[in-house]
C-alpha positions in Angstrom: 67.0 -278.0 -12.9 70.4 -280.2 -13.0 71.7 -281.9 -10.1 75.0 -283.2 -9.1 76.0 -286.4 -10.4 78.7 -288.2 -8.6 80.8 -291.1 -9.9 81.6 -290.2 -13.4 80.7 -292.7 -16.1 80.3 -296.2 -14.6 78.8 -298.2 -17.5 75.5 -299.9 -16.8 74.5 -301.4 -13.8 75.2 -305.2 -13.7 73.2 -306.2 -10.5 76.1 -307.8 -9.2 77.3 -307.5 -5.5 80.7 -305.9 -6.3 78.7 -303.3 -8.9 76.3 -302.5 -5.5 79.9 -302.4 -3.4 81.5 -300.3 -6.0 78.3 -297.3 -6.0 78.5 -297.7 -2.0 82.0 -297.0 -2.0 81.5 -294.2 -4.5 79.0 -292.6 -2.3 80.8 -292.6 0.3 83.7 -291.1 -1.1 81.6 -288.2 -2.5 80.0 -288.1 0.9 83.4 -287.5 2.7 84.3 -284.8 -0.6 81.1 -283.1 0.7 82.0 -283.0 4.4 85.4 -281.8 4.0 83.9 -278.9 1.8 81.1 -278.2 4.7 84.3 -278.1 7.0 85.9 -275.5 5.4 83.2 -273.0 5.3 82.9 -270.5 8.3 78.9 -271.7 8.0 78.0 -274.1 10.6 78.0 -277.8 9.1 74.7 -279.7 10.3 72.8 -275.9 9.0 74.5 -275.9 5.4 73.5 -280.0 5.5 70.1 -278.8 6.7 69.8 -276.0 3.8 70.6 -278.4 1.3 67.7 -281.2 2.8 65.4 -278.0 2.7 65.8 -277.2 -0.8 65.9 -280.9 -2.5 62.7 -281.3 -0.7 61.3 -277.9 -2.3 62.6 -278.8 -5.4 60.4 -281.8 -5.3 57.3 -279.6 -3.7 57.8 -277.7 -6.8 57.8 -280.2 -9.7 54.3 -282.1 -8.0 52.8 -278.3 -7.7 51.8 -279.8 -11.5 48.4 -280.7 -9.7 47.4 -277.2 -9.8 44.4 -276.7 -12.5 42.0 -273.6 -12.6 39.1 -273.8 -10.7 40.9 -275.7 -7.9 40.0 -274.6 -4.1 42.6 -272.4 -2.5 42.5 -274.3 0.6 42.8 -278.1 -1.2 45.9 -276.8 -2.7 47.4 -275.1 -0.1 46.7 -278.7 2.1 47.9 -280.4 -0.3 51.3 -278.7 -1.1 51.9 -278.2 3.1 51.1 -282.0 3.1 53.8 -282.7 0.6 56.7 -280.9 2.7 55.7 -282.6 5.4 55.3 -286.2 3.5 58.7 -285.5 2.3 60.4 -285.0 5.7 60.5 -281.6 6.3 58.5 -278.9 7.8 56.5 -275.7 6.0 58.6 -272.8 6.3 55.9 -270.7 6.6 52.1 -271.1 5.0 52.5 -271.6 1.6 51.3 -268.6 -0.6 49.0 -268.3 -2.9 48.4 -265.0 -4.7 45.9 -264.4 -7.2 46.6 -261.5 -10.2 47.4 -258.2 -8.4 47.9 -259.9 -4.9 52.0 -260.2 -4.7 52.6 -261.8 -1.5 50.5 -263.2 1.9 47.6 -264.5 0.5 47.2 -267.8 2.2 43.7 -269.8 2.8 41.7 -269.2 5.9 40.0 -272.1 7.6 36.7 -271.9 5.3 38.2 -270.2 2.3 36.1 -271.0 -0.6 38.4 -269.5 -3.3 38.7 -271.1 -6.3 42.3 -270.6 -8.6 42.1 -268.1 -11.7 44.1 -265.9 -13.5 47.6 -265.4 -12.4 48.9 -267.6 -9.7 51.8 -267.1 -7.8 52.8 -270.2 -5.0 55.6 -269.5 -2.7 56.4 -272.0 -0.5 58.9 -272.7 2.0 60.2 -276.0 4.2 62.0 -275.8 7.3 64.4 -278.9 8.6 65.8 -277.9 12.1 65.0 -274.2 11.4 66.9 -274.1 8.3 64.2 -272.6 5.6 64.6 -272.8 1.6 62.5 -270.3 -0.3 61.0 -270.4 -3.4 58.5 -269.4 -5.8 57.1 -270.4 -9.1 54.0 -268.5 -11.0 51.2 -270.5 -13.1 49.2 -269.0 -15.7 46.0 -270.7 -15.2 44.1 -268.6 -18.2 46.1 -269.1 -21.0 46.7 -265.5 -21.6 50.3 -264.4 -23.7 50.4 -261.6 -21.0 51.0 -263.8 -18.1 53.3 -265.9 -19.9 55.6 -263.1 -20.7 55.1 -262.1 -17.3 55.9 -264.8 -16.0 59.1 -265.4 -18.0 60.2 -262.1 -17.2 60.3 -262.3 -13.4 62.2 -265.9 -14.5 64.7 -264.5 -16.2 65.4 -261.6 -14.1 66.2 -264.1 -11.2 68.4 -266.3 -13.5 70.3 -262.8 -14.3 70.7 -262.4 -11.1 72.1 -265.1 -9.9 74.7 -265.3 -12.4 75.7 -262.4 -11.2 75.8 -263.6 -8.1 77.7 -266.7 -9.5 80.4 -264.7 -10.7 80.9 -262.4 -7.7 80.2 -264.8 -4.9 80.5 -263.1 -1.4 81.6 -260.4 -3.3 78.3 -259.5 -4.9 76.8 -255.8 -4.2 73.1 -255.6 -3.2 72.5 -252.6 -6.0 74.5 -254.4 -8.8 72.0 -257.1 -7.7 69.1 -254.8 -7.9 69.9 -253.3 -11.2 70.2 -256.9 -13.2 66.9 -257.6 -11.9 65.6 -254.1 -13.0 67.3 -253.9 -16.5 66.1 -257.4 -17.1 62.7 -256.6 -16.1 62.5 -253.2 -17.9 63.8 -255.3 -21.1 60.4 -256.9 -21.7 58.5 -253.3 -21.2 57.2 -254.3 -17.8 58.3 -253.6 -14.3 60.0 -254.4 -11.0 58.3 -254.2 -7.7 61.2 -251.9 -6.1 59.5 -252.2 -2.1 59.2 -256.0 -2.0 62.8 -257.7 -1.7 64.8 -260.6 -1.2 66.6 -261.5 1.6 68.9 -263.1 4.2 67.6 -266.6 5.8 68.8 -267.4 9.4 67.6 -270.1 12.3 63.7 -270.0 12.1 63.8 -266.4 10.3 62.7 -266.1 6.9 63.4 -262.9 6.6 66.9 -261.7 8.2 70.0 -260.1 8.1 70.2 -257.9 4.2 67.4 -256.9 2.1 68.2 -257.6 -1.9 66.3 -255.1 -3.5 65.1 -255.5 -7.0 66.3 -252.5 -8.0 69.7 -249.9 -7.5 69.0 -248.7 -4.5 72.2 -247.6 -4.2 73.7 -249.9 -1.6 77.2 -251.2 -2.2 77.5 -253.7 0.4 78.3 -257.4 0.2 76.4 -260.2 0.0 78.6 -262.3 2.2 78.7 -265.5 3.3 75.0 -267.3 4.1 71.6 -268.1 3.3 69.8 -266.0 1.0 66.5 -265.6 -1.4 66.1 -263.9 -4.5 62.6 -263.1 -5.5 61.9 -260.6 -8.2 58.2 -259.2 -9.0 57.6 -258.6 -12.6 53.9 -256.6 -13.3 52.3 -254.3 -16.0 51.6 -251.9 -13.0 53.4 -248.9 -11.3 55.9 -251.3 -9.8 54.8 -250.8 -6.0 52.9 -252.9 -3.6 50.5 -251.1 -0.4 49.1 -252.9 2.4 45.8 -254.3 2.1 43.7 -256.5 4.5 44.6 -259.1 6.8 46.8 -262.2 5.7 45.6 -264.9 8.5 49.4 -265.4 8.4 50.8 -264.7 12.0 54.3 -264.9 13.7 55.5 -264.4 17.1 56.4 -261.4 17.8 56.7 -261.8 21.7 56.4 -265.2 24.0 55.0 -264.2 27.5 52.2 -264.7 29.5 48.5 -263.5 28.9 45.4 -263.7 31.5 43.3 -265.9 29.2 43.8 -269.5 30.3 42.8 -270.7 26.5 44.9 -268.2 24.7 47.6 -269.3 27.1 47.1 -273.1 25.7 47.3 -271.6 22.2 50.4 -269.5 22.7 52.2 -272.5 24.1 51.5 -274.1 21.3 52.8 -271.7 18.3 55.7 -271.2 20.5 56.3 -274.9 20.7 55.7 -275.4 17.2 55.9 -272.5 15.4 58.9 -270.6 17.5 59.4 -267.3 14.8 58.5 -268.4 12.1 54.9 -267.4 10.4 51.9 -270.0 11.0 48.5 -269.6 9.5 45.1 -269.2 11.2 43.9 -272.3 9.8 46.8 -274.0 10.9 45.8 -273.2 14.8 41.9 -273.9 14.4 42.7 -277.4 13.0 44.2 -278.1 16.4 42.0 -275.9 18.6 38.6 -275.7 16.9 37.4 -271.8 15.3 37.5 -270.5 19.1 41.2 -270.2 18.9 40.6 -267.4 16.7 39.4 -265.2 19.2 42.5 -266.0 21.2 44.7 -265.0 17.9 43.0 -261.5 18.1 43.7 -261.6 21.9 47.4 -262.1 21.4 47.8 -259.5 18.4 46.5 -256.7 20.6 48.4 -257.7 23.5 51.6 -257.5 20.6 52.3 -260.8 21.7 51.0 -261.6 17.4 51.8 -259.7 14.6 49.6 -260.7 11.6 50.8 -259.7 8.1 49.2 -257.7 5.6 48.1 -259.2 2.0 50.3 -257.2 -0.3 48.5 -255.6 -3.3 50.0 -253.8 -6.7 49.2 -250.7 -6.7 47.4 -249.8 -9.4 45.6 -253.5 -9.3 47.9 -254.7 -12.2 49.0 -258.3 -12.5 52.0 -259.5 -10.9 54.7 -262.6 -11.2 56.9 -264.0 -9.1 60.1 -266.1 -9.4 62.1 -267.2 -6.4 65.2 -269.0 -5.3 67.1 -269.9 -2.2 71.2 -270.2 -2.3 74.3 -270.2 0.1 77.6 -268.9 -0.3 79.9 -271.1 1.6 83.8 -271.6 0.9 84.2 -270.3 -1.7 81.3 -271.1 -3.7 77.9 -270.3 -4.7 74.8 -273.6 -4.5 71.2 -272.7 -5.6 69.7 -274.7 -3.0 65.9 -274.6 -4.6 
């Protein structure tokens, strides 16, 4: 990953008070360079500054994901990373997953989880500042297997296709010629796409919203636009297609109103407080209520107050890789945020 670099070549640093007055002065000149671009944009300013804050702290989430080593709990790493964002400022977008082999997607650690990390092992996390969410998604190969590796580098390279594309076509980019660089680039290495799990748009305290990007033609010719998106291409030795199977322990609001249970009340208050739409996990709400609260989460799914994803399983049981990024198109102009 490169990041911008601001103040051109200034020699070594002397120590001196007029070399600190001259990077101050730089800053803020690049500071003001930034602004002015924020001003332009139809986006609203303090959501493109909170976009940006998202994503350098996921970048950073990313890089000490190093930690991971096979045999690792589930649940110590999915504290650990969620303790991270947080350390860092921001707030987990939703709970981070972690998918195992043919699991895609919304696998996260219950409460007392006791497994351990194997095989192929997708994390997607996400970090929230003021709503504003950054996505992304990085796969580990935690058996040392050529398979996943190529795996792996597929799904990678499918979303760097991708986003070239989307580099050279700006707002202009069209969802199916988005689809089809993911697919070709996929289909390249002899594996394939997942075609029904998607990217998508990323609005105030929605992770997903607005377009779907698909990760193959589908067909659709409209426009990517201006606004928060993700990427996130799915690269398996399967049939290409995901079905639902058990309960995730990942919830989101689906409806804030009142319910007869005086307890369940506490605990709806509370995700609504904390949470608002975006996705929480079980283990999230019995650290602050005790394992009682999840009663009250099965209480507030059948009243459709709750909706509680599905884990999200290839079809055939056939490995899978993910690769994700986050990006706006603002002004003009295309920034990978993650």
């Amino acid at each position: 990953m490169t990041e911008k670099q601001y103040g051109g070549n200034t020699g070594r640093s002397t120590g001196t008070v007029a070399g600190s007055q001259d990077r101050i002065k730089q800053q803020k000149i690049a500071e003001k360079i930034v602004s002015k671009e924020i001003e332009e944009s139809s986006i609203d300013t303090d959501k493109i500054r909170d976009y940006k804050k998202a994503g350098e702290i996921a970048k950073k989430v990313k890089l000490f994901c190093s930690f991971v080593k096979k045999g690792m709990p589930l649940l110590e790493i999915a504290d650990k990373i969620e303790g991270e964002i947080i350390k860092l400022g921001g707030q987990p977008g939703f709970p981070v997953n972690l998918s195992i082999n043919e699991i895609a997607a919304h696998y996260t650690p219950s409460y007392d989880d006791k497994t351990l990390a194997e095989g192929l092992l997708k994390i997607d996390l996400g970090v929230h500042i003021n709503g504003c969410i950054s996505d992304t998604a990085i796969s580990f190969d935690l058996e040392n297997s050529d398979e996943n590796k190529k795996l792996i580098k597929s799904s990678e390279d499918a979303l760097n296709s991708a986003l070239e594309y989307v580099k050279a076509n700006k707002e202009k980019s069209k969802l199916n010629k988005i689809g089809k660089t993911i697919k070709e680039t996929i289909e390249k290495d002899k594996f394939y796409p997942i075609i029904n799990l998607s990217g998508h748009g990323l609005e105030s305290y929605q992770i997903h919203a607005g377009i779907t990007i698909p990760n193959c033609d589908n067909g659709n010719e409209k426009e990517l636009g201006e606004g928060a998106f993700a990427i996130e291409p799915f690269s398996t030795t399967g049939l290409g297609q995901v079905y639902e199977g058990k309960n995730s322990g990942i919830y989101m609001l689906q409806r804030y109103a009142n319910t007869r249970d005086s307890f369940s009340r506490k605990v709806i208050d509370f995700i609504h407080e904390n949470y608002k739409t975006l996705p929480f996990a079980s283990r999230w709400i019995v650290k602050e209520f005790g394992t009682r609260a999840l009663i009250s989460l099965s209480l507030l799914t059948k009243e459709g107050l709750l909706h509680q994803f599905p884990e999200l399983i290839e079809k055939s049981k056939a490995k899978v890789a993910q690769a994700e990024h986050s990006f706006i198109i603002h002004n003009g102009k295309v920034e990978i945020i993650t």
